[in-house]
SEZAMI-808440 format. One line per field, with one value per residue (C-alpha): residue in one letter; x, y, z; residue number from 0. Coordinates in nm, 4 decimals. Layout:
pami = (A / ...)
X = (X / ...)
Y = (Y / ...)
Z = (Z / ...)
roro = (NUM / ...)
***
This chain:
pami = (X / X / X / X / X / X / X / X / X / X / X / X / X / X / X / X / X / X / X / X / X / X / X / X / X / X / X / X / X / X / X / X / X / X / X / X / X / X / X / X / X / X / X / X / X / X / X / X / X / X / X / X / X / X / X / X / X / X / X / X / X / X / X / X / X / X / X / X / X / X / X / X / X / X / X / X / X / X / X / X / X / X / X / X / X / X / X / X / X / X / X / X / X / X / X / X / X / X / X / X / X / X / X / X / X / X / X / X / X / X / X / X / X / X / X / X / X / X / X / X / X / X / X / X / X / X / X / X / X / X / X / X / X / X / X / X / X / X / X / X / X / X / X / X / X / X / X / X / X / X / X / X / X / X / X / X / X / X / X / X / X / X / X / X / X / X / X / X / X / X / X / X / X / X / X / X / X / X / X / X / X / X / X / X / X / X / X / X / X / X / X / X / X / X / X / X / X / X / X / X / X / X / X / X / X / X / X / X / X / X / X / X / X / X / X / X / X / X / X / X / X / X / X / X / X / X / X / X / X / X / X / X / X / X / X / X / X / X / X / X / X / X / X / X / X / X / X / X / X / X / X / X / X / X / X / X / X / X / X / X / X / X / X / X / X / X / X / X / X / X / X / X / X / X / X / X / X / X / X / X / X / X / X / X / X / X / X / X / X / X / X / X / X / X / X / X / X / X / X / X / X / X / X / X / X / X / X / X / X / X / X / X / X / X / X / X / X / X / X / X / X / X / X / X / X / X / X / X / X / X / X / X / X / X / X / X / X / X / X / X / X / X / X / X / X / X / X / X / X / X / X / X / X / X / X / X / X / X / X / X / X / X / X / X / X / X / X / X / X / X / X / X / X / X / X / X / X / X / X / X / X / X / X / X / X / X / X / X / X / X / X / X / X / X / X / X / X / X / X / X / X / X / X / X / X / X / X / X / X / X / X / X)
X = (-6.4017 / -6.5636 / -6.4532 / -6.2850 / -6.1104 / -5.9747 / -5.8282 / -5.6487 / -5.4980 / -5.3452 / -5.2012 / -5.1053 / -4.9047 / -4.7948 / -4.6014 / -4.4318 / -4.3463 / -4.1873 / -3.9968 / -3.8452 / -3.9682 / -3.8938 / -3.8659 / -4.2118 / -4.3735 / -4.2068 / -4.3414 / -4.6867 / -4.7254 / -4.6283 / -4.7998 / -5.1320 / -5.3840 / -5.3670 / -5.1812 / -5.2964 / -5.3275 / -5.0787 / -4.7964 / -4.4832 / -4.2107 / -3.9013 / -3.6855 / -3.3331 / -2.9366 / -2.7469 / -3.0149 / -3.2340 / -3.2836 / -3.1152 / -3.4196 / -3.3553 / -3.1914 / -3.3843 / -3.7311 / -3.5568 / -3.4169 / -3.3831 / -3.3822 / -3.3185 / -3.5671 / -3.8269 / -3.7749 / -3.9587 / -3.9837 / -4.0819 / -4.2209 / -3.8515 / -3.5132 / -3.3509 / -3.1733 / -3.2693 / -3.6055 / -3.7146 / -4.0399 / -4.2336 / -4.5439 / -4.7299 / -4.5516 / -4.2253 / -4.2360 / -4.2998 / -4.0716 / -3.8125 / -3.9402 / -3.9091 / -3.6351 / -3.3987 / -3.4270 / -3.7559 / -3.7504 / -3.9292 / -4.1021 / -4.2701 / -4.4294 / -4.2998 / -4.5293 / -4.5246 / -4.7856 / -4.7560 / -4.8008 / -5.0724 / -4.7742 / -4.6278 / -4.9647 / -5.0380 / -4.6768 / -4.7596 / -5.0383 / -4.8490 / -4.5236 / -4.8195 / -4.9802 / -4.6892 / -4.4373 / -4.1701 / -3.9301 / -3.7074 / -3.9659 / -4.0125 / -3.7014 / -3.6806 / -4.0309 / -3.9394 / -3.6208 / -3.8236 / -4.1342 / -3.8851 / -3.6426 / -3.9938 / -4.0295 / -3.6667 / -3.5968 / -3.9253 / -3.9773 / -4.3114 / -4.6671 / -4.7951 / -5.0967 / -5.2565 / -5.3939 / -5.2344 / -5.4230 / -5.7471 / -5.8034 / -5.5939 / -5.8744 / -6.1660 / -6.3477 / -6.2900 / -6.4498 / -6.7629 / -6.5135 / -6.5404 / -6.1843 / -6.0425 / -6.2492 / -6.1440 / -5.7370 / -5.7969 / -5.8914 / -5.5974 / -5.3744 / -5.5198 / -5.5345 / -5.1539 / -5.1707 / -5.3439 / -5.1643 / -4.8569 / -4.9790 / -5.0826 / -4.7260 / -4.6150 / -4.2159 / -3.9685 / -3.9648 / -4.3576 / -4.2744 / -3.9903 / -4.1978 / -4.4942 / -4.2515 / -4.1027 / -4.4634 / -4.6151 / -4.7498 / -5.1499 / -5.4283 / -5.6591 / -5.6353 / -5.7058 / -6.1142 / -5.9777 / -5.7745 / -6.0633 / -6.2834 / -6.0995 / -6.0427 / -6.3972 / -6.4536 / -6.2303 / -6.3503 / -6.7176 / -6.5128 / -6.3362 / -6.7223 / -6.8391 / -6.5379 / -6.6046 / -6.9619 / -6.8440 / -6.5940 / -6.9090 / -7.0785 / -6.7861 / -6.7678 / -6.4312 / -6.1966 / -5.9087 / -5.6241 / -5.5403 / -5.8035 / -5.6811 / -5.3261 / -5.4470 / -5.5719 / -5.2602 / -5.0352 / -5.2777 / -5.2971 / -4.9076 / -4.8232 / -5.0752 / -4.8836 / -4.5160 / -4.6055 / -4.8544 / -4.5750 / -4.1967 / -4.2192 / -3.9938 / -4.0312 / -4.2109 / -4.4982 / -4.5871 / -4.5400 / -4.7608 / -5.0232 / -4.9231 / -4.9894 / -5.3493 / -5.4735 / -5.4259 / -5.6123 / -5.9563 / -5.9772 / -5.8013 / -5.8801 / -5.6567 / -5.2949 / -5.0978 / -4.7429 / -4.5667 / -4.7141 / -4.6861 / -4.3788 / -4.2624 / -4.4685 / -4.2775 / -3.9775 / -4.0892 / -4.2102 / -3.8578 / -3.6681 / -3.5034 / -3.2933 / -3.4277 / -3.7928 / -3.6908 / -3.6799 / -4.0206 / -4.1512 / -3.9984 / -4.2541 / -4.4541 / -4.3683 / -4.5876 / -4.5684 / -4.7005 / -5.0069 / -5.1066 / -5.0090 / -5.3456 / -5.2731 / -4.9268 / -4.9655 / -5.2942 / -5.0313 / -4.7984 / -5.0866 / -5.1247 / -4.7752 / -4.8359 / -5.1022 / -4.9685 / -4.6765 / -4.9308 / -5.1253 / -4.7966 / -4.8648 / -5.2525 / -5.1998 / -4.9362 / -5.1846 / -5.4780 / -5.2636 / -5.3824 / -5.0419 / -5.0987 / -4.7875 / -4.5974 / -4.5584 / -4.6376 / -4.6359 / -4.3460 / -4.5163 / -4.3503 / -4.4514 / -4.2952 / -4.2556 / -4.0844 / -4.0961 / -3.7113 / -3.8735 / -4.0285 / -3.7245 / -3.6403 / -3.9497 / -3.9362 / -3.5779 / -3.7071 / -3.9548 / -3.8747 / -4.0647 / -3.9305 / -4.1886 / -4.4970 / -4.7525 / -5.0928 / -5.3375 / -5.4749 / -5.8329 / -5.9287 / -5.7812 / -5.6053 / -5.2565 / -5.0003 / -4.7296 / -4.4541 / -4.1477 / -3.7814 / -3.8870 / -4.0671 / -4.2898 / -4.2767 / -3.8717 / -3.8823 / -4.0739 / -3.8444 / -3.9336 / -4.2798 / -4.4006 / -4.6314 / -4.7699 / -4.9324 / -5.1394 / -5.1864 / -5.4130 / -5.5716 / -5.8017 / -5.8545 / -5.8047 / -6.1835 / -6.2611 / -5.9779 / -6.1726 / -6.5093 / -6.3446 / -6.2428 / -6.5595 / -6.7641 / -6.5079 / -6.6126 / -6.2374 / -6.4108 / -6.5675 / -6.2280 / -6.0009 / -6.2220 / -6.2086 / -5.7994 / -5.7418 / -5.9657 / -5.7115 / -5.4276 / -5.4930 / -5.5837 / -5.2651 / -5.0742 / -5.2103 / -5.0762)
Y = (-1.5751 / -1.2351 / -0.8723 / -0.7914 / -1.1463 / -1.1402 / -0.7493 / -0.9123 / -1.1766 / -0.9944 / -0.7383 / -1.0019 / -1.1410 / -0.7993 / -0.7957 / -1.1351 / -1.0332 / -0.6830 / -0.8683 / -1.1314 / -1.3965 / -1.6811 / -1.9185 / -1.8505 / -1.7871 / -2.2039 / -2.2843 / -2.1484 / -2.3412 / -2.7054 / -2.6684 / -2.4703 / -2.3525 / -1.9674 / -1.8839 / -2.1882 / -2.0917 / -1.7856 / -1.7510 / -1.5406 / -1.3602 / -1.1744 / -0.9598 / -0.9298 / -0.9354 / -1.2184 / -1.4169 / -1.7035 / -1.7979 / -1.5798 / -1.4698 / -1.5760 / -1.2739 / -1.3681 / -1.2743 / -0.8528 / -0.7691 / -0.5092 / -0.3995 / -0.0529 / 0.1320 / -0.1384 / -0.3191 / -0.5936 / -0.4169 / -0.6535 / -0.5434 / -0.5143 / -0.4583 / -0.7153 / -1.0311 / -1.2864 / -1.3604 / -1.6111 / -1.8088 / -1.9566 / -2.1269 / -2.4302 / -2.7007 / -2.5640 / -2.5302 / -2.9264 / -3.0186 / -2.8122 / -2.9686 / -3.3521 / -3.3141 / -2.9926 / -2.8715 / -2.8144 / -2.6436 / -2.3328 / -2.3660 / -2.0178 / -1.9139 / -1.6020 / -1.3791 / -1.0507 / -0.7766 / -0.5609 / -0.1834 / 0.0114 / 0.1942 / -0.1524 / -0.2859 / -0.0485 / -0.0229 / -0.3562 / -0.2607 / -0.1259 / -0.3152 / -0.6307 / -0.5112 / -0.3350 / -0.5689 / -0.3024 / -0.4303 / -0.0835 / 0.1095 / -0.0732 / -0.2269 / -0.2620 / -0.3883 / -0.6838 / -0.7800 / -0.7699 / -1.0103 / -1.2221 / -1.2719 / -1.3844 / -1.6453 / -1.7711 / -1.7854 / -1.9057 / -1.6058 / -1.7615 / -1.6388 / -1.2626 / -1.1281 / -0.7077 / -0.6757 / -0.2973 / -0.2099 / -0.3265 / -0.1292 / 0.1765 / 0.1778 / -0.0178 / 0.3217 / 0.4910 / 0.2865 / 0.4579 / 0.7329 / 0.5025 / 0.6510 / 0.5065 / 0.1430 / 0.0734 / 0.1565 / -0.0749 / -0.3482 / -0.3304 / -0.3329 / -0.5868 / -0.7888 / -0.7696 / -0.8510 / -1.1886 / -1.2358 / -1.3336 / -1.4759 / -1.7212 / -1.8257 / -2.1314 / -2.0685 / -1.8232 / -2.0049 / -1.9362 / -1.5800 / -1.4918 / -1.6835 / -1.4089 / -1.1587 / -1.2864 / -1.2795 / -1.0081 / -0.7313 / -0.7763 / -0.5405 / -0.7264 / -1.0275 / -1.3922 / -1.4768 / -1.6161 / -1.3316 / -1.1258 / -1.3518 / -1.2855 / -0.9226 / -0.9033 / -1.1043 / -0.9441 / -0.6101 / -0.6934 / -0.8345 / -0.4750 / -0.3066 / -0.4941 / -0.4379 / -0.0424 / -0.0883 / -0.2914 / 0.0396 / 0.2808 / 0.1060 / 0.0368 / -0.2817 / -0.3049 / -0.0466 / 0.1652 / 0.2558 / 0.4608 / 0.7422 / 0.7929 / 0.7792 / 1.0537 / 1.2662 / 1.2526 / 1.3430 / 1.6478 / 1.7981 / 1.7135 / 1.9415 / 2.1849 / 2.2155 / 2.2024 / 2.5010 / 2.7274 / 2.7509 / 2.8573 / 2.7295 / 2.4684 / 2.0990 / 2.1630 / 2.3466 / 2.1309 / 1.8046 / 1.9018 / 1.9977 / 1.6578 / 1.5048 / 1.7118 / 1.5693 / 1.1830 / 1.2116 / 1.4683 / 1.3844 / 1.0757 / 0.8730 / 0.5668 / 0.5153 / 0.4852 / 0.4686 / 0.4410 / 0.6487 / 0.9035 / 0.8329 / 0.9605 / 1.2587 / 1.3497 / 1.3157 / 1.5290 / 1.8319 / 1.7635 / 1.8479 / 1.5013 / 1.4145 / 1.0618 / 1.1262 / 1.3871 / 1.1670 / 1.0265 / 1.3937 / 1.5271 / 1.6434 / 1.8292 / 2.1991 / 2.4714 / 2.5163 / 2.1854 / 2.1956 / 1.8475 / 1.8405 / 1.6642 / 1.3739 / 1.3689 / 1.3206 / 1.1039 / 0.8523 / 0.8797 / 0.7763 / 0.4796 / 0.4088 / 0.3870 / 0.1855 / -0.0838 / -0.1582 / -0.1837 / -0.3787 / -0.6798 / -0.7008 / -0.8165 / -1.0482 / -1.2699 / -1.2648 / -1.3870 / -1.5943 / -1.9501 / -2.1773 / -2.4703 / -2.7098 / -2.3595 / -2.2208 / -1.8798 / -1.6462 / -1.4251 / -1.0668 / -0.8430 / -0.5077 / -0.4216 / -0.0823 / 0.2076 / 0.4054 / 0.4109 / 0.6732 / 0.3831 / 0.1800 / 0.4792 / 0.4461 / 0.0646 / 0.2206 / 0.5012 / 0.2993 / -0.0570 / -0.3377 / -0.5528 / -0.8872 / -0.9225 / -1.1785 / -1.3274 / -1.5899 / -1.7761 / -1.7227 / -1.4904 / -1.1820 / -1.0453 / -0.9540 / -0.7535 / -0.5622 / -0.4341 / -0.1994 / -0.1396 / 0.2002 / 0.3309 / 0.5789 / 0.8442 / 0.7788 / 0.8511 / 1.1887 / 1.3986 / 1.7032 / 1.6863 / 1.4519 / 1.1966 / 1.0564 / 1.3962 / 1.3567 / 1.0414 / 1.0778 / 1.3468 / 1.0833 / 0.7075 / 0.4512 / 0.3974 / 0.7077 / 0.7621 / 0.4475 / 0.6080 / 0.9146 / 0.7126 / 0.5161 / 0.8584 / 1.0554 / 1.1055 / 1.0868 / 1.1394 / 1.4616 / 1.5349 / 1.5021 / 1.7604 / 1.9782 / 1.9624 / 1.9503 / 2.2892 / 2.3941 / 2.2819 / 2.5051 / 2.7865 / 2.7793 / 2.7425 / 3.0585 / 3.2474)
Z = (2.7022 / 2.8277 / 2.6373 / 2.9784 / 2.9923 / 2.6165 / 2.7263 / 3.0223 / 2.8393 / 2.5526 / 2.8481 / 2.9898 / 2.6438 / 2.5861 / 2.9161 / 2.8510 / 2.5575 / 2.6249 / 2.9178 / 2.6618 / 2.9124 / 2.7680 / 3.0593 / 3.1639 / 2.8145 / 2.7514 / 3.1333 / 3.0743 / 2.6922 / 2.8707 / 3.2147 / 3.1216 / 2.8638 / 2.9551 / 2.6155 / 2.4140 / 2.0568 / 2.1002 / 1.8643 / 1.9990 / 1.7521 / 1.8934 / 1.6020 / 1.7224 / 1.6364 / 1.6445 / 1.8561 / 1.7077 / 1.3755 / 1.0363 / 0.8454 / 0.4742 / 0.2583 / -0.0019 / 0.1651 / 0.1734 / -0.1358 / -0.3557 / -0.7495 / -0.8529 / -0.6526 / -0.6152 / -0.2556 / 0.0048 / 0.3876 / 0.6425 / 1.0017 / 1.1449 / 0.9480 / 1.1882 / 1.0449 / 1.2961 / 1.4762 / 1.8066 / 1.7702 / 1.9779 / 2.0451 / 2.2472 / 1.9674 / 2.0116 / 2.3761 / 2.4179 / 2.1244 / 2.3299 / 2.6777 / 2.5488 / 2.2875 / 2.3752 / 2.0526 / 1.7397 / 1.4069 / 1.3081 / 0.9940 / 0.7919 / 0.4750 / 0.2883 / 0.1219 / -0.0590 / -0.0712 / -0.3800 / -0.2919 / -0.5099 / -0.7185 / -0.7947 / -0.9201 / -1.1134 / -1.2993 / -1.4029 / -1.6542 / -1.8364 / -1.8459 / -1.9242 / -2.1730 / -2.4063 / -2.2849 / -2.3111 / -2.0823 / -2.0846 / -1.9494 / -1.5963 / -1.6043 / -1.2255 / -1.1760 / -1.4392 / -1.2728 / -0.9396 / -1.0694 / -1.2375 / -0.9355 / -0.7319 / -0.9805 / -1.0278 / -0.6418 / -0.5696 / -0.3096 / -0.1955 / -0.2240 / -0.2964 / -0.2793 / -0.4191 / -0.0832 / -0.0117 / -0.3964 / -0.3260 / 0.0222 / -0.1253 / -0.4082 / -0.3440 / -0.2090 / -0.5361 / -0.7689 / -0.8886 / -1.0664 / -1.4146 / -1.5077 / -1.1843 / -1.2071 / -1.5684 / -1.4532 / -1.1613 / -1.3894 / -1.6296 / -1.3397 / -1.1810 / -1.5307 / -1.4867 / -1.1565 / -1.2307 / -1.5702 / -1.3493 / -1.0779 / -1.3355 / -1.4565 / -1.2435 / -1.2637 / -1.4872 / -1.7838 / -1.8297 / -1.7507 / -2.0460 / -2.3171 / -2.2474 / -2.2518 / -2.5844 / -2.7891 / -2.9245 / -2.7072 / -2.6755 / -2.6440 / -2.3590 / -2.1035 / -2.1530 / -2.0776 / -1.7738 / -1.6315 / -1.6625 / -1.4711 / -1.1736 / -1.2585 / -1.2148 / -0.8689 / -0.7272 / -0.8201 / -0.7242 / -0.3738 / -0.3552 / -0.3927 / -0.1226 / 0.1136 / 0.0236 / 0.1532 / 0.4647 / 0.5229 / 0.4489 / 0.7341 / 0.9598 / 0.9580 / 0.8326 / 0.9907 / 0.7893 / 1.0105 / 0.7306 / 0.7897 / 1.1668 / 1.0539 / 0.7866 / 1.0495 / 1.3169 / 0.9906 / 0.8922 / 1.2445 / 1.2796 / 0.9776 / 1.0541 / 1.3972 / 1.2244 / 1.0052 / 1.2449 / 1.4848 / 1.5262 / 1.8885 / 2.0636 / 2.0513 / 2.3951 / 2.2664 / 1.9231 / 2.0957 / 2.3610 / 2.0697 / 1.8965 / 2.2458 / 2.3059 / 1.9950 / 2.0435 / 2.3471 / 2.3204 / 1.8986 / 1.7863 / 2.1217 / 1.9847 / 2.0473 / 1.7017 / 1.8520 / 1.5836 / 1.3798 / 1.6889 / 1.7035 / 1.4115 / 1.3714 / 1.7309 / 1.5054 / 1.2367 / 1.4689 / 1.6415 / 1.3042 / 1.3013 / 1.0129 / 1.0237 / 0.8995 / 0.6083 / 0.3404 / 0.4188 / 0.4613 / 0.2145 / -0.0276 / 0.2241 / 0.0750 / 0.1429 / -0.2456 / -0.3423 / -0.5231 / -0.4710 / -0.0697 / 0.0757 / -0.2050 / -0.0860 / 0.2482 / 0.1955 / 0.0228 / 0.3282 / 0.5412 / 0.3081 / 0.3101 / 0.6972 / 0.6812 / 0.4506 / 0.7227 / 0.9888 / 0.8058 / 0.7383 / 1.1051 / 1.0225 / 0.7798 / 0.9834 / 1.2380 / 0.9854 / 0.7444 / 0.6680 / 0.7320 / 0.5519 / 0.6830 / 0.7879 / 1.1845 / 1.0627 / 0.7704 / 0.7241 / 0.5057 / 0.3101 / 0.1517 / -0.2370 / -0.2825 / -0.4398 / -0.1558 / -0.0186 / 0.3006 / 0.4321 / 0.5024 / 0.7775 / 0.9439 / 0.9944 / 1.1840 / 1.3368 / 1.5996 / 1.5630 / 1.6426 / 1.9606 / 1.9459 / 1.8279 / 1.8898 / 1.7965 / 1.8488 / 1.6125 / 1.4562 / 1.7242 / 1.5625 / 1.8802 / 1.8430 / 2.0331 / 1.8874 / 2.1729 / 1.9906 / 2.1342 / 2.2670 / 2.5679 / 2.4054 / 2.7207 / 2.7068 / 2.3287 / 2.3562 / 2.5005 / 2.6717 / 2.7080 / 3.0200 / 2.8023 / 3.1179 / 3.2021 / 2.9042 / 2.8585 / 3.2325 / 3.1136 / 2.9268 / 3.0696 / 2.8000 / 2.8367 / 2.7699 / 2.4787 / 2.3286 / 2.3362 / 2.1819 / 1.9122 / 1.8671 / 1.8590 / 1.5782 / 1.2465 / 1.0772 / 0.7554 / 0.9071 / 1.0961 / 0.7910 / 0.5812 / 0.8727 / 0.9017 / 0.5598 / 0.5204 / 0.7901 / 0.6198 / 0.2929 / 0.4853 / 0.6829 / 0.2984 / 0.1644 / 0.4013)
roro = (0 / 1 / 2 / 3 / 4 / 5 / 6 / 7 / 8 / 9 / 10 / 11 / 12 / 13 / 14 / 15 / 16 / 17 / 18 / 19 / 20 / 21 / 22 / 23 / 24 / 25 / 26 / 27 / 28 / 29 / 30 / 31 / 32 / 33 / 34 / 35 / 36 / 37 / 38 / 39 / 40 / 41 / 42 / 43 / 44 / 45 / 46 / 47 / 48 / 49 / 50 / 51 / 52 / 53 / 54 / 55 / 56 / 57 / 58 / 59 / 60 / 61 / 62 / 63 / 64 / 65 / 66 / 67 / 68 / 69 / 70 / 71 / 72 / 73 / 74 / 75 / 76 / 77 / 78 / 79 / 80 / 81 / 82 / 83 / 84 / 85 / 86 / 87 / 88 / 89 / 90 / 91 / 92 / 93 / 94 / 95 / 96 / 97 / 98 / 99 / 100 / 101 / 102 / 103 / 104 / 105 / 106 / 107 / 108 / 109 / 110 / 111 / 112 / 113 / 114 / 115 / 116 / 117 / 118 / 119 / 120 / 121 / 122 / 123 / 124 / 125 / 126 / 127 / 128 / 129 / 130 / 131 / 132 / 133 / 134 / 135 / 136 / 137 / 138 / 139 / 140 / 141 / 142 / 143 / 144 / 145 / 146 / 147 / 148 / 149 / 150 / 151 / 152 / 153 / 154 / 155 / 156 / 157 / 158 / 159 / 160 / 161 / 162 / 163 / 164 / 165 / 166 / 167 / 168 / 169 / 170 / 171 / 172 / 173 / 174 / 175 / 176 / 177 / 178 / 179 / 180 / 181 / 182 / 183 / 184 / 185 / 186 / 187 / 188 / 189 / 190 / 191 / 192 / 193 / 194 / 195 / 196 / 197 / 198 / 199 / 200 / 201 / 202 / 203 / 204 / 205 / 206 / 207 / 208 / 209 / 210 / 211 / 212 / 213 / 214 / 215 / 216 / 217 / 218 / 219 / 220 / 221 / 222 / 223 / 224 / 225 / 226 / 227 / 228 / 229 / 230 / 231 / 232 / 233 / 234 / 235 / 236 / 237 / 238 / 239 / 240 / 241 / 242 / 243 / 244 / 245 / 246 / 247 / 248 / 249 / 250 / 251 / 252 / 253 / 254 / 255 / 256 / 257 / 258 / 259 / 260 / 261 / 262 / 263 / 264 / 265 / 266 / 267 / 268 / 269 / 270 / 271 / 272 / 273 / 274 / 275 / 276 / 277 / 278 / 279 / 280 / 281 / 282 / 283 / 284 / 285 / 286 / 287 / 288 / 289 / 290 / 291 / 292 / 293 / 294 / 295 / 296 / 297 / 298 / 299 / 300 / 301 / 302 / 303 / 304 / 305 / 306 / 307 / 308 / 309 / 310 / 311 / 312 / 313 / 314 / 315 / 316 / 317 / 318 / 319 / 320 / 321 / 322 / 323 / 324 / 325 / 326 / 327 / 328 / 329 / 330 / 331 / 332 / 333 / 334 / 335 / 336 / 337 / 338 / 339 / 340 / 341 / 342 / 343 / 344 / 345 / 346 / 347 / 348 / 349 / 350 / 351 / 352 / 353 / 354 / 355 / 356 / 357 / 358 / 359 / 360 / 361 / 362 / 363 / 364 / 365 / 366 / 367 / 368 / 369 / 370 / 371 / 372 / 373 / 374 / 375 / 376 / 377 / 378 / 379 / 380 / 381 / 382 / 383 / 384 / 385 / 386 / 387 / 388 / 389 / 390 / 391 / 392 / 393 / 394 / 395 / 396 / 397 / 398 / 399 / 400 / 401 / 402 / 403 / 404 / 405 / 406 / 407 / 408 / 409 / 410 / 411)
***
């Protein structure tokens, strides 16, 4: 299949999907091969199949967000469409799996090592409940891209080891009962031989993905994301104009500097320079006054990233006997919740070992911007060119740039 081919077809997928077409989605699956190998997901109310409450749950202020906070979900796929066709009726089956933020990872060291339950009280209830309701797979995956560029700072490569010592300590216990008898021996100064092993794989696996990201062959969202939330402060705080004005700024930027579409992400930076009560929590430590800002919002890039990313790994998961895999994110961060709320995801589909993937969300984005005419813009700029824009940028150049900006605009 041609570059220009591949594009078709996934606008093509898209469009079923937005339109909720089941009927022809189920026609195409038993009567051709144009979307053989495509796997369809609809998030909705009271429609399909109840999503287990055990794969969301909370403890203290540890929780699992998923790519939508709805309670039900529709599948479908070329299996089910002819178990439907010839039977009236199939079963969905999916793997659960959780991806443990950087902040819970690293807890873990020290809760591991210590053993002093009190301390991270909530991040032991959590890792024990994922043992004692068997809440399915889990994997450090937001940790290692959130660190694997900072590794030649020593300070920061021998913390990413303990952590991930911990890490691997319990993904070695096979149920609950393994887990309490650690916890009731002595606290111990290192890992086993064995844990360290993989502590050190994986790290020489995290050096190589950092020089695979040096050369661009592996692409962070999370630097463009970075970027949009930079310029979108910069614009909140350089100007007491209307919603107008700064979402027409927002608006300029996607298409001459950032050149890719991050809707969601958009989205709620519209929301932000709009004043909206819904994004403040997630915003809420960008204060003029705060001496750590660029960190701050840095991490809320990340924290974007990692829910883009739950998208990703359903779409590259290995299934074993499962339809699908069902990802989670565990974090601490309660402002993230909102966003998953804010913009919500309608259907999202992918096919399989190709790594295309289509994500469509309840919104119409030029709807959702109000007051400023999005289509105006969005012309301004072909898509072609927008991508060329995008291929050109140096966000690593661009994000020194706005955050020089940023701290200029602070001082004043």
């Amino acid at each position: 299949m041609t570059e220009f081919s591949r594009i078709k077809q996934e606008e093509r997928v898209k469009l079923l999907q937005k339109e909720q077409n089941y009927s022809e989605i189920n026609w195409h699956f038993c009567n051709t091969n144009d979307l053989d190998g495509w796997k369809f997901l609809f998030f909705r109310e009271n429609k399909g199949i109840s999503i287990p409450r055990n794969i969301f749950f909370q403890q203290g202020k540890l929780l699992t967000l998923g790519v939508n906070g709805h309670t039900n979900m529709s599948y479908l796929d070329k299996k089910q469409a002819l178990m439907l066709s010839a039977e009236g009726e199939s079963q969905v089956g999916f793997a659960q799996c959780i991806n443990f933020d950087t902040n819970v990872v690293s807890y873990m060291e020290s809760l591991f090592l210590t053993k002093d339950k009190t301390v991270k009280m909530d991040l032991y209830l959590f890792l024990r409940s994922i043992l004692e309701q068997r809440r399915g797979d889990f994997t450090c995956h937001p940790y290692i891209f959130e660190n694997c560029t900072k590794l030649d700072n020593p300070n920061i490569l021998n913390g990413v080891k303990k952590s991930l010592g911990a890490f691997f300590t319990y993904k070695s216990f096979n149920n609950v009962e393994e887990f309490d008898a650690y916890f009731e021996r002595p606290p111990i100064p290192h890992f086993s031989e064995e844990v360290i092993k993989k502590v050190n794989d994986l790290v020489n696996t995290m050096f190589e993905v950092k020089i695979l990201i040096g050369t661009g062959e592996i692409h962070l969202a999370q630097r463009h994301i970075y970027a949009l939330l930079l310029q979108t402060i910069i614009i909140r705080f350089s100007s007491n104009k209307g919603i107008k004005f700064k979402a027409g700024q927002l608006l300029d930027f996607f298409v001459n500097q950032l050149g890719i579409f991050c809707e969601r992400e958009l989205a709620i930076c519209y929301l932000y320079l709009n004043n909206d009560k819904k994004v403040e929590k997630f915003f809420g430590r960008v204060q003029a006054n705060n001496k750590d800002i660029l960190a701050v919002i840095e991490s809320m890039s990340w924290d974007l990233h990692h829910i883009r990313s739950l998208e990703e790994y359903m779409a590259e998961s290995e299934y074993e006997n499962a339809d699908f895999e069902l990802h989670t994110l565990a974090t601490f961060d309660n402002g993230l919740k909102d966003m998953l709320s804010v913009y919500p995801i309608e259907g999202f589909s992918f096919k399989e070992g190709s790594g295309s993937m289509t994500v469509t969300f309840q919104y119409e984005f030029s709807d959702f911007v109000k007051g400023v005419d999005f289509e105006i813009y969005k012309s301004k700029r072909s898509s072609k060119r927008r991508h060329v824009i995008f291929k050109k940028t140096d966000f690593d150049y661009l994000i020194r740039e706005k955050q020089s900006e940023l701290l200029e605009l602070f001082k004043q």
